[in-house]
MIVOKOL-213999 format. One line per 3 residues: number of its first residue (from 1); for each residue y, z, x of C-alpha. Coordinates in steps of 0.5 Angstrom, whole numbers, m for minus. Layout:
% residues N
NUM	Y:Z:X | ...
***
This chain:
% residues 242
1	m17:11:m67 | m21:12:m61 | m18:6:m57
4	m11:8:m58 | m12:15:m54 | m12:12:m47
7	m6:8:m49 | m4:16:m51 | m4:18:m45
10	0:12:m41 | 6:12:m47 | 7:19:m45
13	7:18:m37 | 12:12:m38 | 16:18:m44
16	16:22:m38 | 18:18:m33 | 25:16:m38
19	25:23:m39 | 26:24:m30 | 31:19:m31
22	35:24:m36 | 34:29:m31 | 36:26:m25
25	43:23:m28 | 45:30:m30 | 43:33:m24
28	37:36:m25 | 33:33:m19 | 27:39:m19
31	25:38:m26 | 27:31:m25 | 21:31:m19
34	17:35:m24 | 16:30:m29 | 14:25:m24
37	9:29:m22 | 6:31:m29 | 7:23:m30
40	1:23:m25 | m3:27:m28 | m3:22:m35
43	m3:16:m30 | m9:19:m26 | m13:21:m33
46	m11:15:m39 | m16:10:m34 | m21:16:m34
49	m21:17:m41 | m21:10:m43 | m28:8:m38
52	m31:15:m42 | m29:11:m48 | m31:5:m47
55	m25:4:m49 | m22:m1:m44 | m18:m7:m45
58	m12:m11:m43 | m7:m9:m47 | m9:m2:m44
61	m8:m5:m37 | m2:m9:m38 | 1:m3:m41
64	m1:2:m35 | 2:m3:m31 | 9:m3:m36
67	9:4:m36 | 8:6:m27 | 14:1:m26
70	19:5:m30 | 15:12:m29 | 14:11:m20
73	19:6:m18 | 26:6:m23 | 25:14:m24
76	24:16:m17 | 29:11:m13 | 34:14:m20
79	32:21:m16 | 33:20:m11 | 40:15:m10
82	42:22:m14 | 41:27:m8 | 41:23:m3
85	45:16:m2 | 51:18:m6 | 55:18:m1
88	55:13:3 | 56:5:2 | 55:3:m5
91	53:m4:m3 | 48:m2:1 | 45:5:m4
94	44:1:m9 | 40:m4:m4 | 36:1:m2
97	35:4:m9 | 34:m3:m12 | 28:m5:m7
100	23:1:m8 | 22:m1:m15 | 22:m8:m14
103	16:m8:m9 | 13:m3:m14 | 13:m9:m19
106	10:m14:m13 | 6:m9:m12 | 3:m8:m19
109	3:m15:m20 | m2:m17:m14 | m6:m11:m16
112	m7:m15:m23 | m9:m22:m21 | m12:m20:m15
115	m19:m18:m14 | m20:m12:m10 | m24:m9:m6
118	m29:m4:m9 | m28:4:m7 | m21:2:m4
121	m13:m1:m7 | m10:m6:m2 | m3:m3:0
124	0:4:m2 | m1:6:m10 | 5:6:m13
127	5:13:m17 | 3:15:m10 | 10:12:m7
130	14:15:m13 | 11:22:m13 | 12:22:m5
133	20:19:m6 | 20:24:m12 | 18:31:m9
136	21:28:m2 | 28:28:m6 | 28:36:m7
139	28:37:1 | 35:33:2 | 39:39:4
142	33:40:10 | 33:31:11 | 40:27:13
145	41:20:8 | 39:16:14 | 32:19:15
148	31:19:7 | 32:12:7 | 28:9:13
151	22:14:8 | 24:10:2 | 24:2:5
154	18:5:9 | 14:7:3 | 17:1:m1
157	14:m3:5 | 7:1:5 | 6:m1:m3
160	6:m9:m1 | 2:m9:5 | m4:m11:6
163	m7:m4:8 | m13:m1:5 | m12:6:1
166	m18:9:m2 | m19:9:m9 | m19:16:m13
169	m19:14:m20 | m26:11:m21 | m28:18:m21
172	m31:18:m27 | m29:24:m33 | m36:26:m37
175	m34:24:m44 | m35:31:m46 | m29:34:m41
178	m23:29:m46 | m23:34:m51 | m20:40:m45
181	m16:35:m43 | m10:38:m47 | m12:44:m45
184	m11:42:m37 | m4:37:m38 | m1:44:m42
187	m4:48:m36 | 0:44:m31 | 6:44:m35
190	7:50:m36 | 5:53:m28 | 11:46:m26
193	16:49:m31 | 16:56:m29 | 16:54:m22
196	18:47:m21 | 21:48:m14 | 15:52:m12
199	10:47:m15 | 14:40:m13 | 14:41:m5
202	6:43:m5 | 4:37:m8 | 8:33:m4
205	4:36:2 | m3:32:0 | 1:25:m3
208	4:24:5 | m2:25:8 | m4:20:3
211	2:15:5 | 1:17:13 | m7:15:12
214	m4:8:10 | 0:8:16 | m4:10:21
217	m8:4:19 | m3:0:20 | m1:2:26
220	m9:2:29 | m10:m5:26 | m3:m8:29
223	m6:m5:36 | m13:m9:34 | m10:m15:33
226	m5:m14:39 | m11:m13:43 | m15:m19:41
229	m9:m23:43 | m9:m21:49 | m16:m21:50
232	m16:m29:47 | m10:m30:53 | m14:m28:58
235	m19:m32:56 | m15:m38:55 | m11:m37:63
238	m19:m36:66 | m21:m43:63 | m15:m46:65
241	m16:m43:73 | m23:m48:73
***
């Protein structure tokens, strides 16, 4: 009993990412966008529990895997063809839509056969890309389609790329602190219920720091690289010259 409660956790994840996509179909963006959010928690806690437990396995993490492509990349892309990209050109929307949960499947598959590096996720994790895309959503009167767009192809790039993100979840849960987690899954849902607009947009504040980070790493290690060329140039014209 005690090795199926991560799984638990996980199945109520992907149950809330289903759950999303009802929502976002019948135009509920903000609570389709609450789902996600509340997805996380559970996605952020099933691996915590099971390491408390000692109840870590494969099927666990094949689940997780299973359940985060459905939950943060079909789900939010869903969210946010709805508000966003129903006006312009069918071929090209449903490309864009397509690619965010594509490069989130490619990114969990690297995620499962590579080693990584300890303390840190090699590209953007893909609950991260979806809770941003899904919260990005809610400010669609505020953002046009194209800068919606260019954000969605931006963070489905950020999930495959090479940059080093630091890995929160190995943060360890005192096996004492499982039996309240009901008690803060409840809280978190009803504080998102009653006010889902309001809880929505203050997640996405800390989420896009957390995807900037990535890029901004990006950008410094292109500028690094850009660098060492130019210096290995350099040195190549100077040799020549003797």
């Amino acid at each position: 009993m005690t090795k199926s409660i991560p799984n638990m956790f996980t199945l109520g994840n992907l149950f809330l990412g289903m759950i999303g996509i009802i929502l976002a179909t019948t135009g509920n963006t903000s609570m389709a966008a609450i789902m996600i959010i509340i997805a996380m928690l559970l996605d952020g806690l099933d691996g915590r529990v099971a390491r408390a437990l000692n109840a870590q396995s494969e099927f666990g993490k094949e689940l997780d895997s299973l359940s985060d492509v459905i939950s943060f990349g079909v789900a939010p892309a869903l969210i946010m063809y709805t508000v966003a990209l129903t006006g312009i050109n069918d071929a090209f929307a449903w490309t864009v839509t397509a690619i965010f949960p594509m490069c989130g499947a490619l990114r969990l598959a690297r995620f499962n056969v590579r080693p990584g590096i300890p303390g840190h996720f090699i590209g953007l994790p893909i609950p991260a890309a979806g809770g941003v895309l899904a919260t990005l959503a809610l400010f669609h009167e505020e953002i046009t389609a194209p800068y919606m767009i260019i954000a969605m192809l931006l963070l489905s790039y950020l999930m495959i790329s090479s940059v080093k993100y630091p890995n929160f979840k190995k943060i360890g849960l005192p096996k004492k602190a499982i039996k309240f987690t009901p008690l803060v899954i409840i809280a978190a849902v009803m504080v998102a219920v009653f006010f889902p607009e309001q809880t929505s947009k203050l997640i996405f504040v800390p989420l896009l720091l957390y995807a900037g980070y990535g890029l901004k790493q990006n950008f410094r290690k292109l500028s690094r690289k850009k660098r060492q060329e130019d210096r290995n140039s350099d040195e190549a014209y100077h040799s020549s010259d003797r």
